[in-house]
C-alpha positions in Angstrom: -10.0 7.0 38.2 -6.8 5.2 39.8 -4.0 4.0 38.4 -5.9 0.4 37.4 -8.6 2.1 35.6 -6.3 4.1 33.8 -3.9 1.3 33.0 -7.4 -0.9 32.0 -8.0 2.4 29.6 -4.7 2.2 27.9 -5.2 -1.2 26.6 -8.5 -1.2 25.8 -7.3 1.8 23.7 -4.6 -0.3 22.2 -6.7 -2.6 21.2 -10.3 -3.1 21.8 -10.6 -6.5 20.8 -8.4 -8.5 24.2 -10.7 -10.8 26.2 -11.1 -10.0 29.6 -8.8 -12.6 30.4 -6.2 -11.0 28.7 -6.2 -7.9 30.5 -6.7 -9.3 34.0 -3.1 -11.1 33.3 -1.8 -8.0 31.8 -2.9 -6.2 34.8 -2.1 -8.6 37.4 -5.4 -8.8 38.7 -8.3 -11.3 39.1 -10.5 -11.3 36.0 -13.8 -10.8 37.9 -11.9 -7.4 39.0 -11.0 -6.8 35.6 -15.2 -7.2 34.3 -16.0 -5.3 37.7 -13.7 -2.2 36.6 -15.0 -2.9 33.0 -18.6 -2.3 33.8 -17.4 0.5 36.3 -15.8 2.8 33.2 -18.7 1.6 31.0 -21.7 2.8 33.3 -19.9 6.0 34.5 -20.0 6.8 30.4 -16.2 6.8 29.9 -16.0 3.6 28.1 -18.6 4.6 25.1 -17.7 1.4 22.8 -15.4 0.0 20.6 -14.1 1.1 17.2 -12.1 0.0 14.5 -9.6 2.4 12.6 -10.1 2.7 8.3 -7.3 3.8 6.0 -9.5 6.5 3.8 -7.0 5.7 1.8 -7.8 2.4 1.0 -11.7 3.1 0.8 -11.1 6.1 -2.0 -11.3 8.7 0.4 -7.4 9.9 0.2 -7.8 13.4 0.3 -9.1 15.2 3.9 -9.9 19.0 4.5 -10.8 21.1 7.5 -14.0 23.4 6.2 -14.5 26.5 8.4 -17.9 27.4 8.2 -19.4 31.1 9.3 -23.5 31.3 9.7 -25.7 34.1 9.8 -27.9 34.8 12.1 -26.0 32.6 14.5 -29.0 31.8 16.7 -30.4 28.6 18.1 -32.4 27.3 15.2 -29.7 28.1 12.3 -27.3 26.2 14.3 -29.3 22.9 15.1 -30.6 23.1 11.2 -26.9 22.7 9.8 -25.9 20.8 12.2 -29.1 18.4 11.3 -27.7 18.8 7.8 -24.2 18.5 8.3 -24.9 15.0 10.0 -26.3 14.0 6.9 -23.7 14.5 4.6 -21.2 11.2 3.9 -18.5 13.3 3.3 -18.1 14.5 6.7 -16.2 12.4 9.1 -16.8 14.6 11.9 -17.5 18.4 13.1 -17.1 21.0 15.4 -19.6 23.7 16.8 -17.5 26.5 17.9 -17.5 29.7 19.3 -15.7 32.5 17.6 -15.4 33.7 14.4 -16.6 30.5 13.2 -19.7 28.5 13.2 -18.4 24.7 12.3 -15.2 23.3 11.9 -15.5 20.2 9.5 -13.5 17.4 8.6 -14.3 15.9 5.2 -12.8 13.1 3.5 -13.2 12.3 -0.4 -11.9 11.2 -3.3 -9.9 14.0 -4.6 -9.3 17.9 -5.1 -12.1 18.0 -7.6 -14.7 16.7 -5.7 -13.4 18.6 -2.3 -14.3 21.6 -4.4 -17.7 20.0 -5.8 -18.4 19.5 -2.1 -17.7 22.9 -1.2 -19.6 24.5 -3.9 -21.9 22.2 -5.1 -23.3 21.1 -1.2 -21.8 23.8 1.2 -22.2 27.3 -0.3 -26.1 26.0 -1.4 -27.5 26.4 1.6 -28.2 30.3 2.4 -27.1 31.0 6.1 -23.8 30.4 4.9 -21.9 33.7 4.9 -18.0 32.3 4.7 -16.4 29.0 4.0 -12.8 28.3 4.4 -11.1 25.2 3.6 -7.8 23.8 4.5 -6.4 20.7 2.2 -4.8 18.4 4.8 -2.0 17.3 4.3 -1.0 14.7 7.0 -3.1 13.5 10.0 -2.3 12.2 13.3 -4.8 11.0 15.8 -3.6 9.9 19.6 -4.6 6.3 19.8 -4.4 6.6 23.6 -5.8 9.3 26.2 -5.5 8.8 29.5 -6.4 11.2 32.0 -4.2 14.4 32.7 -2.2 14.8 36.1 -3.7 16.5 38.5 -2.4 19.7 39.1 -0.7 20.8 42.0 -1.8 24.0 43.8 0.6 26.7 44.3 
């Protein structure tokens, strides 16, 4: 990626919805260079699509918590099972399989405390490879809305 593509990245990332010929003029650049570069980032798979950003606030989903998970025996077949399951569940906004002491690292949204806890106990600790569960209430979450590739880093 050069400089261009990486600009073209950054405001795509600001905002997904500006017509090409926006971002050819922000970029100073034909727009048939702008599509080319498009199609470029899109077929090399760093483009993956477009998404729009929900307050869970708004939709009744105010309170978020990371959920640790620990499964035993951790082998191949326990692993894609939960995660089969764990892609199922509406609660979860998205997950982690991890090395380590833990399994899965899940990030749940919901209502409130009590049905955190009802998720927990009544969907979570059910299922019997389960040995540990830890959750963290969180309090305040930050997500970059930009990433752009990291300097490259200069040999000693």
């Amino acid at each position: 990626m050069d400089e261009l593509d990486t600009a073209l990245l950054t405001l795509l990332q600001e905002d997904a919805r500006l017509t090409n010929k926006e971002l050819a003029a922000r970029l100073h650049v034909a727009q048939s260079t702008c599509l080319e570069r498009i199609r470029r980032l899109t077929k090399r798979g760093i483009l993956r699509g477009q998404h729009v950003d929900v307050d869970l606030r708004k939709i009744g989903r105010g309170t978020q918590a990371m959920v640790n998970v620990q499964l035993r025996p951790p082998n191949r077949a326990v692993i894609e099972s939960f995660e089969a399951f764990v892609a199922s569940l509406p609660e979860v906004l998205s997950y982690f399989v991890m090395s380590g002491s833990d399994d899965f690292l899940l990030h749940v949204a919901v209502a409130d405390n009590e049905q955190l806890s009802a998720f927990v106990l009544d969907r979570l600790t059910q299922r019997r490879e389960i040995v540990h569960v830890r959750t963290s209430v969180i309090f305040s979450h930050v997500r970059r809305s930009v990433v752009v590739p990291l300097p490259a880093r200069e040999e000693a």
